[in-house]
C-alpha positions, 0 to 999 in steps of 0.5 A, a space after each residue: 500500500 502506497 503512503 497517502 500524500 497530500 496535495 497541500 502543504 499544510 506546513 506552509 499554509 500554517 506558516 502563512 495563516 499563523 506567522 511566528 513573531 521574528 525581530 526585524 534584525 538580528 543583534 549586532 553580535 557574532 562568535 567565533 570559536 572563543 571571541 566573542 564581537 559586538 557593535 554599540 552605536 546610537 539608535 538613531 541619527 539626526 544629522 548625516 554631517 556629525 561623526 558618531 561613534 560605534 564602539 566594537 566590543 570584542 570578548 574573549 572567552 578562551 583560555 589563550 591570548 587572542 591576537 587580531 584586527 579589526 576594521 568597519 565595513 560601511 556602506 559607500 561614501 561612508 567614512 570610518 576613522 581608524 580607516 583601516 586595521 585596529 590591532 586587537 590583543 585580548 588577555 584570556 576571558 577579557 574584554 576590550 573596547 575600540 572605538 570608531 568615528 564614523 561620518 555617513 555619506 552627505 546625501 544619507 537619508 532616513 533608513 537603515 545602514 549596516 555597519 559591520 565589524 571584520 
């Protein structure tokens, strides 16, 4: 005897009738093996001509030293400075933060922008 199949996906009708609550994004934070990396800016920004800080906080979380770079990724005619690497050297289970002047384009407006740490 054949197995019943059905001609509607349930699982996608449920997904349609009955959406599950999602954010919109996912927090600014990553991990990778024992470093742990997040992004702190301002929520918001009233003017595309003043420079804000985003600070990128890094977390080791290991047993070792962790020696690395650090630099923004910003969308074009966005500027960070440091522009380039930022030398991160973590003790075991310490944190440190690095900050970054950040100055969005001129013709920036409302909307969302990524910044992202590498």
């Amino acid at each position: 005897m054949k197995p019943t199949r059905f001609s509607c996906p349930w699982a996608v009708i449920a997904a349609v009738l009955f959406p599950a609550v999602a954010p919109a994004f996912d927090p600014p934070v990553d991990t990778a093996g024992p470093l742990r990396v997040r992004i702190e800016g301002p929520d918001e920004i009233t003017r595309a001509d003043t420079p804000l800080e985003v600070r990128v906080i890094a977390d080791n979380l290991g047993d070792r030293s962790i020696d690395a770079a650090v630099r923004l990724g910003l969308i074009d005619g966005w500027k960070s400075e440091p522009a380039g690497d930022v030398p991160l050297a973590l003790q075991p289970k310490a944190t440190t933060k690095l900050a970054f002047q950040v100055r969005p384009a001129g013709d920036s407006v409302s909307g969302h922008y990524p910044i992202h740490a590498f």
